[in-house]
Every structure is written in structure tokens, then in C-alpha cells.
C-alpha positions in Angstrom: -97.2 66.0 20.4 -95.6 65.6 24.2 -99.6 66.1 25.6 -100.6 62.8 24.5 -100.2 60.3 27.6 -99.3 56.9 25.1 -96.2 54.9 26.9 -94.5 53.2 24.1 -92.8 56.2 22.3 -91.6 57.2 25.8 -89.4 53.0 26.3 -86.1 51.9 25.5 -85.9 50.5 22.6 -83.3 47.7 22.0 -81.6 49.3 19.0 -81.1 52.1 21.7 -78.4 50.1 23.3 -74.8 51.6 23.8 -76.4 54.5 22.0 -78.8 56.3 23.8 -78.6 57.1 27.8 -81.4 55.0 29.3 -81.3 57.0 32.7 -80.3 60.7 31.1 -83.8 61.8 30.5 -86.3 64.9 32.1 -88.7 64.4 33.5 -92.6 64.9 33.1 -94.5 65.3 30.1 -90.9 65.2 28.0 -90.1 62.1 29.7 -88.6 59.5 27.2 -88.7 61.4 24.1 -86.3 63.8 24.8 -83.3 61.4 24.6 -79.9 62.0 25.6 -76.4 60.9 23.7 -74.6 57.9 25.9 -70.7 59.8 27.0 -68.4 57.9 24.7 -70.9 58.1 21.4 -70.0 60.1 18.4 -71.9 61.8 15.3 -70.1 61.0 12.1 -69.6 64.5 10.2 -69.8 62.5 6.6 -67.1 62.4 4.0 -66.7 62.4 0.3 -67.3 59.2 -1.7 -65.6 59.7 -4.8 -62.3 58.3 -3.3 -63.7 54.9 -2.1 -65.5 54.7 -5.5 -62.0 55.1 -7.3 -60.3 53.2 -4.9 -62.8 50.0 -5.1 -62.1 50.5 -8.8 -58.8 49.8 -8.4 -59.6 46.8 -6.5 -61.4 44.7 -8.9 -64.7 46.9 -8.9 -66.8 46.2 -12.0 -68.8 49.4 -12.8 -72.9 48.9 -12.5 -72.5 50.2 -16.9 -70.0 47.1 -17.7 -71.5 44.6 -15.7 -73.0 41.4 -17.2 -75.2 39.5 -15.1 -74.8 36.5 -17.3 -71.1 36.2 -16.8 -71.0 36.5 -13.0 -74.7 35.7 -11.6 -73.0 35.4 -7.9 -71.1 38.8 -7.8 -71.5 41.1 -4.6 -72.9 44.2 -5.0 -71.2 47.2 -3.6 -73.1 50.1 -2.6 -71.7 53.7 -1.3 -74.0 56.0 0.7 -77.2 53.5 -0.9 -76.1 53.9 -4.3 -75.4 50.8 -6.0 -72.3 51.6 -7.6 -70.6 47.9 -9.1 -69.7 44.5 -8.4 -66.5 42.4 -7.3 -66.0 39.0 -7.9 -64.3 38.6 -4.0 -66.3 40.3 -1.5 -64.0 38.5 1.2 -60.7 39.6 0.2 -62.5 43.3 -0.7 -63.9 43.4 3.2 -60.4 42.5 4.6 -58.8 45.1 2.5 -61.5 48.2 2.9 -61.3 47.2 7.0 -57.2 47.4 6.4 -57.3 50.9 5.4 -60.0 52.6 7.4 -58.1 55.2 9.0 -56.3 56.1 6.3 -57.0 59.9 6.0 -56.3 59.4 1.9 -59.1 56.8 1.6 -61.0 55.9 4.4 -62.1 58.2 7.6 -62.0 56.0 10.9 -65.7 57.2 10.9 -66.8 55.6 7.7 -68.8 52.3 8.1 -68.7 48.8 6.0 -71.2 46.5 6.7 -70.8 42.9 4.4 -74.5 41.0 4.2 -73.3 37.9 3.3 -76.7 36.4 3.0 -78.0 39.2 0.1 -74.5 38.9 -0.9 -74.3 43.2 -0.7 -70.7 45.3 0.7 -72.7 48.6 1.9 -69.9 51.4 2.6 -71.5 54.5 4.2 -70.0 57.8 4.4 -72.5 60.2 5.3 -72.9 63.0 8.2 -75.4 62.1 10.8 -74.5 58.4 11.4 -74.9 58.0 15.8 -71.5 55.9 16.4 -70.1 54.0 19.3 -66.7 52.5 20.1 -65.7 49.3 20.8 -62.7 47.3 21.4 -61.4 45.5 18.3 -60.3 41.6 18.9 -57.3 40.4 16.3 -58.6 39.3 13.3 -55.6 39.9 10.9 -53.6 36.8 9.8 -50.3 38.4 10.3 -50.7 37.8 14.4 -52.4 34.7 13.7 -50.6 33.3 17.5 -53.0 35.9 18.9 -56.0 35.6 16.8 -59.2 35.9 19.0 -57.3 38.0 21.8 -57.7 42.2 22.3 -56.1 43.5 20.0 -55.6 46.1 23.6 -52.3 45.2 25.4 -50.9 46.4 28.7 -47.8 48.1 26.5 -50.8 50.2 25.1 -52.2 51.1 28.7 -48.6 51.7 29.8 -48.4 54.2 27.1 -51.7 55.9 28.0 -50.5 57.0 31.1 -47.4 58.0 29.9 -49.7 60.4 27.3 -51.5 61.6 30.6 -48.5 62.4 32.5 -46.7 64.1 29.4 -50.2 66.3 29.3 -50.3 67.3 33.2 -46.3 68.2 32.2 -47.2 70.6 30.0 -45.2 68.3 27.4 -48.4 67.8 25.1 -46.3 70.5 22.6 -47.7 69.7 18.5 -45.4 67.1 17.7 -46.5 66.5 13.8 -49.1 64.2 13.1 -48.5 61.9 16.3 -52.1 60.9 17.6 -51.9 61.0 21.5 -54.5 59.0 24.4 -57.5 57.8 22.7 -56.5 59.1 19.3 -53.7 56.8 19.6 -56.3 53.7 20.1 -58.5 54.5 17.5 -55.4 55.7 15.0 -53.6 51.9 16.1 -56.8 50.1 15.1 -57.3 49.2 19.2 -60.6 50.9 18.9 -63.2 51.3 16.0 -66.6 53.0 16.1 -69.2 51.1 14.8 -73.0 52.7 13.8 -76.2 50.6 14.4 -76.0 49.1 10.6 -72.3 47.7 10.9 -73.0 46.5 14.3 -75.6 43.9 12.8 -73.0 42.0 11.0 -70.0 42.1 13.7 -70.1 39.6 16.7 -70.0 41.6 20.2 -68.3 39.9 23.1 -69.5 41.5 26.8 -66.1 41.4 28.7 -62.9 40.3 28.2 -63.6 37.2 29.6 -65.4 35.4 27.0 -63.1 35.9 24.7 -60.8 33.9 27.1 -63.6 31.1 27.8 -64.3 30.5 23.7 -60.7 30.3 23.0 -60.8 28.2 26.4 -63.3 25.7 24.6 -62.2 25.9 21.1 -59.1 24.2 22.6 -61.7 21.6 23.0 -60.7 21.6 26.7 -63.4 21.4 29.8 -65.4 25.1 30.3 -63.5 27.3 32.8 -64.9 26.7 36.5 -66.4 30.3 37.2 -66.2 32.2 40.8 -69.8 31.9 41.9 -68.7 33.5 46.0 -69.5 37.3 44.9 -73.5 38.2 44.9 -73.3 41.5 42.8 -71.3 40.0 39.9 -73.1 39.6 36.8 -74.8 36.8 35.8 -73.1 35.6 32.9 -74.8 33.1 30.2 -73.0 30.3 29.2 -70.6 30.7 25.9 -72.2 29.2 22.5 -69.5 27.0 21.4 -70.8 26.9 17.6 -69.7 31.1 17.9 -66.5 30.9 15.2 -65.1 33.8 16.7 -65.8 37.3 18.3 -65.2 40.8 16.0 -65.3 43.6 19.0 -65.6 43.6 22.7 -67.6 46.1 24.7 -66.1 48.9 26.7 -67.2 48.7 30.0 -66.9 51.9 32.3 
């Protein structure tokens, strides 16, 4: 219980990060094991499965009952809410395609999670309530905006249009206007944000600011590193960029 006086239940953990408040906590005997929720996280409220099941289907899926090992020995296997439901053939094209339409209310929640292992060659989609979630900018990936490939997907016209949201609200303008998504709806509905749980965060590659996102494309250019600003004392101390990183998936928020 609480009365025991052991410290290691009462640390940070490092799967904590970005998810738990490492300064919100009482204190006393309850100190470190009651845990608050960090301000911008979210609880997924779960969703049905059959719909990503038939939808996968379409796609290529190979039910578990049909498949031969013998024919395709190096097949993915797909997984919904742990179940191991089939096998595809192109995991890669699959990926791009389930990441396409998450948000789609007909298909995919923006809450739902899809988490590629490439190394135990496994596509895990997860759907279920109860999933601790955090948001993250999302850096272009797509091939259509290939001139802009490794940038935030976040642009000043999107800010712009924040605060027009904001001052439309204070107006009294924020009237139901159908289905439009307004402030950080808007982000999350235009793909600018996605929340990612602890599982899909393993397999994405997290940049810390902005800024390295400028200094990898800065090196991939295979030009000299960026001189950094060294005059202020309180600014971070940054680690160098790994050039061998191929490219960056999200970028934190910072407040």
C-alpha cells in the first residue's frame, strides 16, 4: 500500500514522458503514485473494429483461415486490438494508406493507433478505450508535397487561420456551421497534428524543436552543419544531429 516507505514506485519513469506530469503530484505518503495527466493528453474512448477488418480486406488482406504459409513465408501479419486477424503481401503501401485515412469518421478515428514493426514484420492497429494519448506535430511525409518533404506539415497560413477561429469565437461568430472543424480540431482534422499512444510512439522518429528538422535537411544537402548561437546561457543544450537519421515522422509541441 501507500505506508510502505520503498522509493522506486514513487520515480519518473521514462515511458512517463509527455504523458504523465512530472511536477503535478501531492504530497506526503501519496507522493509519486498518485500521478497526474500532462494538459494536452487525451484518453482514447475505443472504437469498433469491424470496419478496419473489412476495410483491410478490401486492401489485399488475406484472412488468418485462407492463408498458406508455404506460398508467402515473408507476409506481414496484421493484428486489430491483439488479435491476429490476416496477412498482406505489402505492409508498406498498407501503412501509407491506413495513415491516409485516419480521420476518416467512416474508417478510421483520429484516435486509433497503427504501429508497423518492421523487424517482426507485424502492422498492429489498435482501437480500444483506455489508450493515454499525446499530440504531436506531424512533419510531411506524403509524396504528393515531395518539395516540402521533411518540413512541418504546420504553416503560418494555418496559424493565421487560428486566430481568425479565435477572434470569430470572442465575436460570438462561432454559430454550427455543419461539419466544419474549428482551432485545434481544425489541426488534428488537416492532419497538422496526430495523437500518438506510448506503442505507436516506438516506431515513429521524434524531432525536439523545429530546428532540427531545419539542421538534418541542412546536412542532407551534404552542406557544412549550421553554426549555432552559443551568446544565451538558458538556452538548451542541444546534442548534435545524427546524420545517418533518414528522416523525422513528428515534432514535439513545446509550450
Amino acid at each position: 500500500g501507500r505506508d510502505g516507505k520503498i522509493a522506486k514506485p514513487r520515480q519518473l519513469h521514462n515511458t512517463h514522458w509527455g504523458l504523465v506530469c512530472p511536477a503535478e503530484t501531492p504530497e506526503g505518503q501519496a507522493c509519486g503514485l498518485v500521478k497526474n495527466l500532462s494538459l494536452m493528453c487525451y484518453v482514447s474512448i475505443g472504437s469498433p473494429g469491424e470496419p478496419i477488418i473489412d476495410y483491410l480486406t478490401m486492401r489485399g488482406m488475406e484472412l488468418l483461415e485462407e492463408y498458406d504459409s508455404q506460398s508467402s513465408p515473408d507476409a506481414t501479419k496484421i493484428f486489430v486490438n491483439g488479435v491476429w486477424v490476416g496477412v498482406h503481401r505489402d505492409p508498406t503501401r498498407l501503412h501509407s494508406n491506413l495513415r491516409t485515412i485516419r480521420g476518416d469518421p467512416n474508417y478510421l478515428i483520429e484516435e486509433v493507433s497503427i504501429i508497423r514493426d518492421i523487424r517482426d514484420r507485424e502492422l498492429r492497429i489498435f482501437t480500444d478505450a483506455g489508450r493515454v494519448m499525446r499530440p504531436l506535430f506531424v512533419v510531411e511525409y506524403r509524396d504528393s508535397k515531395a518539395d516540402r518533404k521533411g518540413e512541418l506539415v504546420l504553416q503560418r497560413t494555418h496559424l493565421e487561420q487560428l486566430a481568425r477561429d479565435k477572434q470569430d469565437a470572442l465575436d460570438g461568430m462561432d454559430v454550427d456551421d455543419g461539419d466544419r472543424a474549428r482551432g485545434w480540431n481544425r489541426l488534428v482534422k488537416e492532419k497538422i497534428i496526430e495523437y500518438l499512444d506510448a506503442e505507436e510512439e516506438e516506431s515513429t522518429m521524434i524531432a525536439m524543436t523545429p530546428d532540427d528538422l531545419l539542421e538534418l535537411r541542412h546536412l542532407q544537402a551534404t552542406n557544412p552543419p549550421l553554426q549555432r548561437d552559443n551568446t544565451d546561457p538558458h538556452a538548451r543544450i542541444k546534442p548534435k544531429v545524427n546524420p545517418s537519421i533518414s528522416r523525422f515522422t513528428h515534432c514535439e509541441i513545446h509550450p
